[in-house]
Each structure stands twice: as structure tokens, then as C-alpha cells.
N, C-alpha and C positions, 0 to 999 in steps of 0.2 A: 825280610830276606826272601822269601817266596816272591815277589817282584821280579827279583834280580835274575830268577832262574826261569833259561829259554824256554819259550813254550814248546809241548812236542807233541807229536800227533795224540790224536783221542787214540791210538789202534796202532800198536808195536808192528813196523813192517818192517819185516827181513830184506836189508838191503840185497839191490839186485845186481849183477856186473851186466855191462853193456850186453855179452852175448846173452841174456835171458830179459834182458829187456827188450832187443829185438825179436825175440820166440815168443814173448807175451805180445806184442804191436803183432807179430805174425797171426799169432795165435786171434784175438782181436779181429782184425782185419779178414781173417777167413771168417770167423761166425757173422761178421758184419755182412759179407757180400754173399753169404749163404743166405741170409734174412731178404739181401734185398730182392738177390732171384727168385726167391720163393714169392713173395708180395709181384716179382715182376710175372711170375706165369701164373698167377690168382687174377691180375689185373686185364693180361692176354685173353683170359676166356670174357671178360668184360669191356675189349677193346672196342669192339661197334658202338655200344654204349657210351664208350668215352670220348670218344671221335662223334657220336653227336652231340655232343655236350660240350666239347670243342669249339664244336663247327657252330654252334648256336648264332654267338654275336653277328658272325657278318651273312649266315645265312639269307637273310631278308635281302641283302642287295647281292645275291648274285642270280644270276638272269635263271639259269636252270636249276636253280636251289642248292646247288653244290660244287666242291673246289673240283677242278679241275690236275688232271697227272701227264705227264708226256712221258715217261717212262716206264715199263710193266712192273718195274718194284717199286714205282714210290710209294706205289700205295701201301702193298707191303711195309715198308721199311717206316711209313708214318705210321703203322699200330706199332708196329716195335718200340719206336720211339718213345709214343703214350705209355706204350703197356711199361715200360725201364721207368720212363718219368710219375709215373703212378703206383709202382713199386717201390720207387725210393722212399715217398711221401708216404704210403700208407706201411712200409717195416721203418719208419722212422726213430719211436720208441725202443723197436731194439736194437737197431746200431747206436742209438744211442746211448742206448745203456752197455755197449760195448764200451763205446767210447770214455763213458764218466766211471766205467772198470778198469782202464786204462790209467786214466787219470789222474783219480781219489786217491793210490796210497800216498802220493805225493802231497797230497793237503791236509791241513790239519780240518779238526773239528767245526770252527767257524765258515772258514774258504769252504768247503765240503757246503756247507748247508747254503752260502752264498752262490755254489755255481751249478746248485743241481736247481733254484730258479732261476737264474740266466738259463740253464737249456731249455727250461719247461716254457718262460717268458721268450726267451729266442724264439722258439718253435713257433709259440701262437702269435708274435708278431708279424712272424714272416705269411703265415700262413691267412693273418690278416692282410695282410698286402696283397698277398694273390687274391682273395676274394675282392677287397676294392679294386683290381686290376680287371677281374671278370665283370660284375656287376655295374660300377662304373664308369673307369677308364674305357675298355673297350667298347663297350656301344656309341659312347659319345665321341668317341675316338672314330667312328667309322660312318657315322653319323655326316660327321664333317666332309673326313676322306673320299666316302662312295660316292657322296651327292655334290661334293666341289666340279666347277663347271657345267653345271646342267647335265641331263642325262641321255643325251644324247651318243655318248660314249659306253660302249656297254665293259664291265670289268673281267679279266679271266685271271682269277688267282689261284695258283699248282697249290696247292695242297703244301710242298716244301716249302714253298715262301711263306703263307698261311702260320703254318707252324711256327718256322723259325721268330716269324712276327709275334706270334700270341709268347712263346717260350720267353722271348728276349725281355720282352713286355712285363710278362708275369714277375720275371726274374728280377728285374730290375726295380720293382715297385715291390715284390718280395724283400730286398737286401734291404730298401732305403727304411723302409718299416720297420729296419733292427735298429735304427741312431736312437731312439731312447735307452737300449737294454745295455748298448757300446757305451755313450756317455753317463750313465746309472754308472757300469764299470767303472770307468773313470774319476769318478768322483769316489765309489770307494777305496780304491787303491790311494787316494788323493793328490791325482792327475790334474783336476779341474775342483770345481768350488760351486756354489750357487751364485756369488758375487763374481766369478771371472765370468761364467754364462751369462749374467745380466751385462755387465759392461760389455760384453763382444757380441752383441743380440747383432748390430749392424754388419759387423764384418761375417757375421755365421751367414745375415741373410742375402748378402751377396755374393758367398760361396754356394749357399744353397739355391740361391739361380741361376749361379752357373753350370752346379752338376744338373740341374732340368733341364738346359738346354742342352746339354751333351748326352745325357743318360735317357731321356725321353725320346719315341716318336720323333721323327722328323716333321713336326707341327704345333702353332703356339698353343690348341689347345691342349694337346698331352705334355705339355711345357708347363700350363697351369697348373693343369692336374696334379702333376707329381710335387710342384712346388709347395702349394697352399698346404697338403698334408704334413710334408716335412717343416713347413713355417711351423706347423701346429705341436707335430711330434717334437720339434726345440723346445718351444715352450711346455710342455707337458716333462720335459727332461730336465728342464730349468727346476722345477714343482718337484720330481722324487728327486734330484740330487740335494734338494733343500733340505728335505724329510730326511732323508740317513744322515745327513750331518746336526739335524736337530734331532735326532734317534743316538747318536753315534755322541753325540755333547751330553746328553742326560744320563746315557747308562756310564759315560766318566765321572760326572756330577754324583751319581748315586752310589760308584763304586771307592769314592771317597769318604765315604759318610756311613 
């Protein structure tokens, strides 16, 4: 008879009405964007530092060792930038842990422990991705770029384009580094399978060259770049969505017996 009866949270929550659910998301969302300012003016007193660290990859081909501004706040307004985008990332854990306060009384026991590794595996893939974007992608990326046509041409890139380049870059090779942790998802909720992954390898991997051609660089080689990881990151998702379901078969197996 214990079968038949719903499961229900590990942890009695006092249902909420809509108006105190909004004062919690409020509530929430203020400690969140208080963490991020504070990471963002810890990050400000470190912005020369970050802006060379930035500037690293394409420094070597530009003629006078550095990006170039035409307006008296760009320059200004690119450490704000870094210092916002380096405060996000470094008070990440605790907006984060805003967020899964948020979240949890709504889950039970299992989901809870299932999604507080999705944020911890989110986080470090993404974060994997920006490091392959730095290390990688962009040197070879600029490699190509700076030195295409001989050098006769000499290059003058603002500092705002610079940017926008590395951010879009980062970001995009950031997001695509989460498709294992989204089709892991997937497969637990039982969206997908290991066997529809295996039959659809083809058609994943001609979508997956089409989002490199769209999402990368304007060049085949950040075209490659992006692809071959993501070819790698399917099949790596093909491998754990197998594991949970032969994880997820055995503890039925034993919960019979």
C-alpha cells in the first residue's frame, strides 16, 4: 500500500499565495544583485589587471601593443563592463544559492539533490568553455584573422569592438559547453534515451554544424572550433544519459527484490 501513496517533499513547506511568493523572488533577487555589486566593485579595484588579461590574445598583432578608443568614455565604460562581467562570475555561488532558495521548497528529496549538480556541473561547464574560448579559440582565432592577407595592412581595433568580440565569443562557447548537462536533464526526466541519442547521432550532427556556423566567429576556423567540441560534448552525453538509465534500471531491479 505504501506504493500507492504520493510521494511528498522530504521538508513540510508552508504553502505560499502568489503575493508572498513574489516578496520571496523579490526578496531573492535583491540579495542576489547585492552579491553581484559587491563582486562587481571587489573586481573594479582589479580592473587594469583584467583588461590586461583581456587584452592578452590579440595583443601581439596590434601595431602599438594596444586597443585603440575614439571616445573619452570608452575606456571608462570597458572596465565597468569587465569589472559587472567579473562580478557576476566571481559572486556566482551566491546568487546562486539564492536561486536553488528559491527553488528547492518546490522539490522533493531526489529533484533537490539532482539539481543542486546540475548548478555545480552547469557552472563548471560553462566556465569550462570560457577557458577553452580563451586558451584556444582565441589565439587561433586571431592567428588566422590578423595575419589573413599579408601584412601590409596594419589593424586598429576600439577597445568596444575588442570586447564585444571576446564577450560574444566567450559566451557563446560558454552556453554550447552546457549540451551535456541540458541532455543529462533530458534523459532524466525521460525526454530522450541513450538509444534515440544513438539513432539521431546524424541529424544532431548536422544541426550541430549549423549552430557553428551561425553561433561562431565569422570564419571556418572558429566554425571548427566550436563544432568538433560539441561533436565530442554529444557523444560524452550519449555515455551519462546511458549511466542514469542503467543507474536508474538497477536501483528498480533492487527495489524489487
Amino acid at each position: 500500500m505504501s506504493d500507492l501513496v504520493p510521494a511528498q517533499p522530504a521538508e513540510e513547506v508552508k504553502e505560499m499565495s502568489i503575493v508572498e511568493h513574489i516578496g520571496e523572488l523579490r526578496y531573492r533577487i535583491t540579495r542576489a544583485a547585492i552579491g553581484i555589486f559587491v563582486g562587481m566593485i571587489f573586481c573594479w579595484g582589479f580592473s587594469d589587471y583584467i583588461f590586461d588579461i583581456v587584452r592578452l590574445p590579440i595583443q601581439s598583432y596590434l601595431p602599438q601593443g594596444g586597443l585603440i578608443y575614439t571616445a573619452p568614455i570608452d575606456k571608462f565604460m570597458a572596465h565597468i563592463k569587465l569589472a559587472f562581467i567579473c562580478g557576476v562570475l566571481l559572486s556566482a555561488p551566491f546568487w546562486l544559492y539564492h536561486l536553488w532558495k528559491f527553488i528547492s521548497p518546490a522539490l522533493y528529496r531526489n529533484e533537490r539533490r539532482f539539481a543542486l549538480g546540475f548548478i555545480f556541473f552547469g557552472t563548471l561547464q560553462f566556465l569550462l568553455g570560457v577557458v577553452f574560448t580563451y586558451f584556444i579559440v582565441l589565439p587561433m582565432a586571431f592567428k588566422f584573422l590578423m595575419t589573413f592577407g599579408g601584412d601590409v595592412d596594419k589593424p586598429m581595433i576600439t577597445i568596444d569592438h575588442y570586447l564585444g568580440f571576446f564577450t560574444q565569443t566567450s559566451l557563446v562557447f560558454g552556453l554550447a559547453f552546457e549540451m551535456p548537462v541540458i541532455i543529462s536533464f533530458l534523459g532524466l526526466v525521460g525526454a530522450v534515451s541513450e538509444r534515440f541519442l544513438k539513432e539521431n547521432r546524424r541529424y544532431a550532427v548536422v544541426t550541430i554544424t549549423a549552430l557553428s556556423a551561425v553561433l561562431a566567429p565569422p570564419d571556418a576556423l572558429s566554425m571548427i572550433l566550436l563544432m568538433m567540441p560539441l561533436w565530442v560534448l554529444y557523444e560524452v552525453s550519449i555515455l551519462v544519459v546511458g549511466f542514469f538509465e542503467r543507474r536508474k534500471a538497477a536501483e528498480a531491479f533492487d527495489s524489487n527484490f
